[in-house]
C-alpha positions as CSV (number, residue, x, y, z in Angstrom):
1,X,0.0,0.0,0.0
2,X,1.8,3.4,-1.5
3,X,2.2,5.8,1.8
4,X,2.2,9.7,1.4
5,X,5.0,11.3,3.4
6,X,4.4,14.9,3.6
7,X,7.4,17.6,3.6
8,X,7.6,19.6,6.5
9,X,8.4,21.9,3.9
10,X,4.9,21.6,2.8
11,X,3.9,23.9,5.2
12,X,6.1,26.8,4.7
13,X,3.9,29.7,3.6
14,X,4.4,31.3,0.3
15,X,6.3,34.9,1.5
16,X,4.7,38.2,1.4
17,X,5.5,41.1,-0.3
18,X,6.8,43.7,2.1
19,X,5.0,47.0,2.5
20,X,6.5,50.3,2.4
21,X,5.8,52.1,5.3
22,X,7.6,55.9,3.5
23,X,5.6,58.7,2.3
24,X,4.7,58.0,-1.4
25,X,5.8,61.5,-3.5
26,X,2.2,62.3,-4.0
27,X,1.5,62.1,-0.4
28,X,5.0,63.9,0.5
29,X,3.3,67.0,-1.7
30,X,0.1,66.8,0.3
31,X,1.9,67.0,3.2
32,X,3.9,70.2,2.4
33,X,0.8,72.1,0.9
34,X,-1.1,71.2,4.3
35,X,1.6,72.6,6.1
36,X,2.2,75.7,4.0
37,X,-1.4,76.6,4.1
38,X,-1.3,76.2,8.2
39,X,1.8,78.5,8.3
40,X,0.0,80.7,5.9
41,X,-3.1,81.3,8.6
42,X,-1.3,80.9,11.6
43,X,1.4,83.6,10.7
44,X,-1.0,86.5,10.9
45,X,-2.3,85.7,14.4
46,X,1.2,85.0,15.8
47,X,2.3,88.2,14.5
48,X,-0.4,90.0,16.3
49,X,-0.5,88.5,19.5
50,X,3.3,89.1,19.3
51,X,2.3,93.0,18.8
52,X,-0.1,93.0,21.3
53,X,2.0,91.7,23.9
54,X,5.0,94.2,22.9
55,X,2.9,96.7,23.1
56,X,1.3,96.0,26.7
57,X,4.9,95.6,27.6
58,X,5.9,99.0,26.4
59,X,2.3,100.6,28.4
60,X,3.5,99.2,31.8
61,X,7.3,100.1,31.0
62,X,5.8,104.2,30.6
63,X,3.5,103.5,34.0
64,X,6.4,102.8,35.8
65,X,8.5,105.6,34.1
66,X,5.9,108.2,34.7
67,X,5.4,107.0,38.1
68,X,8.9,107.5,38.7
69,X,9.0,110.8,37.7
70,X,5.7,112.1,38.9
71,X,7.4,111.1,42.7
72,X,10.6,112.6,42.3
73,X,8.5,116.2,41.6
74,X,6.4,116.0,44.5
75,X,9.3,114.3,46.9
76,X,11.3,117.4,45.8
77,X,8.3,120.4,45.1
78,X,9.9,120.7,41.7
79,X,8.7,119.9,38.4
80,X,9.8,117.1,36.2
81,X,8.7,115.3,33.2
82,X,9.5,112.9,30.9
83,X,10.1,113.3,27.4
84,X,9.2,109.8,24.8
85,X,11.0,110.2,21.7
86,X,12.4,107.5,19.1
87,X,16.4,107.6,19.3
88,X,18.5,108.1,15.8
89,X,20.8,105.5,17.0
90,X,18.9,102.5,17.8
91,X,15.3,103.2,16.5
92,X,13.8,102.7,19.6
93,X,11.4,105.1,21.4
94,X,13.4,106.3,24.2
95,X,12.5,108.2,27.9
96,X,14.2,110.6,29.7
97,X,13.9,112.8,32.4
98,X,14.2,116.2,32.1
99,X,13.2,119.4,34.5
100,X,13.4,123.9,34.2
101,X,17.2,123.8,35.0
102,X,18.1,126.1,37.4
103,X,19.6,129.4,36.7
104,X,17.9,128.7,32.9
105,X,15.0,130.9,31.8
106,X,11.4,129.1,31.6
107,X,10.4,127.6,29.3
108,X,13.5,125.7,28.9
109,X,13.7,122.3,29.8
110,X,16.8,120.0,29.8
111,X,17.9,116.4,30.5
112,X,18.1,115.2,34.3
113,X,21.5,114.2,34.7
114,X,21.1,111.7,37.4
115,X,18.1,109.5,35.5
116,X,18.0,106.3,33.5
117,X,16.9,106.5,30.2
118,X,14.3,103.6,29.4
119,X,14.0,102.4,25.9
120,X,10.6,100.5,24.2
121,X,10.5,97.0,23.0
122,X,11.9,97.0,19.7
123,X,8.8,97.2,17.0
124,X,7.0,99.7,19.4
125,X,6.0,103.2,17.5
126,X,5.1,106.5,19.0
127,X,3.1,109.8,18.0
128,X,1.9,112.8,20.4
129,X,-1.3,114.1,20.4
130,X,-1.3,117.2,19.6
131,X,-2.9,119.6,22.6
132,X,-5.8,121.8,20.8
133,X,-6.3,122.8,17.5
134,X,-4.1,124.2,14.3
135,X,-3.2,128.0,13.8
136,X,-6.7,127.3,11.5
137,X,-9.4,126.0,13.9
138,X,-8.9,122.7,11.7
139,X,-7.2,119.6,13.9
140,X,-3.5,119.6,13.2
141,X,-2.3,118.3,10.3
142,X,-1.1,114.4,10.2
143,X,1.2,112.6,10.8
144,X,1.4,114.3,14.8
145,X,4.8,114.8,15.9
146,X,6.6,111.7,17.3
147,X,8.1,113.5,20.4
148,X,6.0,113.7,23.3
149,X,6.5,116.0,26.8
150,X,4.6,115.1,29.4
151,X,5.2,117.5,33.0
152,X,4.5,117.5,36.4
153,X,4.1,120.0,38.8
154,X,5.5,120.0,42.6
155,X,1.9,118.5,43.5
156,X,2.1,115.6,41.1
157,X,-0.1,117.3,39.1
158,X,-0.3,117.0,35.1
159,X,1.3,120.5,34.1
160,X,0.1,122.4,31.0
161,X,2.8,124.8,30.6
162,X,4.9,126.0,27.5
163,X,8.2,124.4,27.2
164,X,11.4,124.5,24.9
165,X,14.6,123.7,24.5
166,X,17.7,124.2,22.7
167,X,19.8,122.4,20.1
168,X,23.3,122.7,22.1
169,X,21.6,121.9,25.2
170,X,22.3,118.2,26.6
171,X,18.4,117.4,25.9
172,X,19.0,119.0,22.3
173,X,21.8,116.3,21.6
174,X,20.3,113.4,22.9
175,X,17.5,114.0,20.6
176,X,20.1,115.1,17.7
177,X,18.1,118.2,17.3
178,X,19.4,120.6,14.1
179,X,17.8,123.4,15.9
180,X,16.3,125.1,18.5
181,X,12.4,123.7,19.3
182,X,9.9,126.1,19.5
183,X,7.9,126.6,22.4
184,X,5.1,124.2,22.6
185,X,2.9,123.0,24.9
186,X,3.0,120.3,27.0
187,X,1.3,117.0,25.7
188,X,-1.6,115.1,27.8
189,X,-1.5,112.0,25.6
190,X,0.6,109.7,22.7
191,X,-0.7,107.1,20.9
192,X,1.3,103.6,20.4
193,X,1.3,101.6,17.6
194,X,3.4,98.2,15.5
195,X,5.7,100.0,13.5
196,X,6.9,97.6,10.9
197,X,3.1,97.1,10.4
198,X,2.8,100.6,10.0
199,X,5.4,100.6,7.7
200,X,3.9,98.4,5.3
201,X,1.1,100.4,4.3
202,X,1.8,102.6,1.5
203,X,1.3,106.2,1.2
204,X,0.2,109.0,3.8
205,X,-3.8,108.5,3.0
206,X,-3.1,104.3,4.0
207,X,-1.0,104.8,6.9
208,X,-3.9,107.6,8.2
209,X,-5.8,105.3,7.9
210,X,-4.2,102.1,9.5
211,X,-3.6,104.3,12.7
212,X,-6.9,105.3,12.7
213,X,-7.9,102.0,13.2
214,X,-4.8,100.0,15.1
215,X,-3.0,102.5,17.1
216,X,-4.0,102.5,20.6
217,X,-4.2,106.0,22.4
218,X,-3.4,106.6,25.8
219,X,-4.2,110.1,28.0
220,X,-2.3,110.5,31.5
221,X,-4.5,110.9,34.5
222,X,-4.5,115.1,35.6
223,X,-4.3,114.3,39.0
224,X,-2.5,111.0,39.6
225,X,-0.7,110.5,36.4
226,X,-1.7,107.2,35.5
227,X,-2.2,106.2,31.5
228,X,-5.6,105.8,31.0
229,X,-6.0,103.1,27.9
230,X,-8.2,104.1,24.7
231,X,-10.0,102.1,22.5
């Protein structure tokens, strides 16, 4: 009687291809649009909360600048001030002290020579806002100047008094003046805004315009000289 004898070969399974597990180049394409388009949306947003952040940054560094200042007139029944203006040199809005020098007719003001200057985060713009109207009746023409003076009285007061100063004095080179500044008024308020956003938009009618609608304005309290926040 004929026997079978199976192989144990016979049982080996024929092999299977092996899978790929990589990115096929179609879906390697799909991939980098997906991500291009997220970068794309994202981007914007990032770049404004970066703004927004710089720019609370810069409103608490002025708080605590104005503050400063504001104690040092009533500690010594003197008036001081600050004056914001963006430095030649770095680009930055800077602050420094100033005061009527002694021995120097009003309205002349000139750098404290004992205080700090503080300088903005980098990106952070300033304008004044001009006090009153034009020579005309009409508000004053745009863009506003971006030097601001604010002053305060022994009391801690907010002072609305002419000032000026001159382009040899040490306030005059620190702000690289080319000439003497006519008396002015002090200012009550500034606006801040992104200035490489600013920047960007072309021609004076578009960046009016942008400002009107980004730049956040800020007025300091008459009595305590907190910055009270616009909208």
């Amino acid at each position: 009687m004929a026997r079978f004898i199976l192989h144990p070969s016979s049982f080996i399974l024929p092999a299977r291809r092996r899978r790929s597990f990589g990115f096929t180049l179609n879906e390697l394409l799909v991939v980098i649009a997906l991500a291009v388009l997220i970068l794309a949306l994202a981007l914007p947003a990032f770049n404004a909360i970066t703004g927004s952040r710089t720019l609370e940054s810069a409103e608490n560094q002025i708080s605590s600048y104005l503050a400063s200042t504001r104690a040092q007139a009533i500690g010594l029944q003197e008036p001081r001030g600050v004056v914001l203006f963006t430095d030649a040199g770095t680009g930055r809005v800077t602050l420094v002290q100033v005061q009527y020098p002694p021995g120097v007719t009003r309205p002349q003001i000139d750098l404290l020579g004992v205080a700090d200057d503080m300088a903005l985060p980098v990106g952070v713009g300033l304008q004044a806002v001009p006090n009153g109207t034009g020579a005309s009746g009409s508000p004053p023409a745009y863009p506003w100047p971006a030097t601001a003076i604010v002053m305060f009285d022994g009391d801690g007061k907010l002072l609305l008094d002419n000032v000026s100063y001159t382009s040899t004095s040490n306030l005059g080179k620190r702000l690289r003046a080319t000439a003497n500044f006519p008396t002015t008024l002090t200012n009550i308020g500034f606006v801040l805004y992104d200035k490489p956003a600013y920047d960007s938009q072309v021609g004076a009618a578009a960046q009016k315009k942008w400002m009107d609608e980004n730049a956040i304005p800020f007025l300091v309290n008459r009595y305590n000289g907190t910055l009270l926040r616009g909208e």
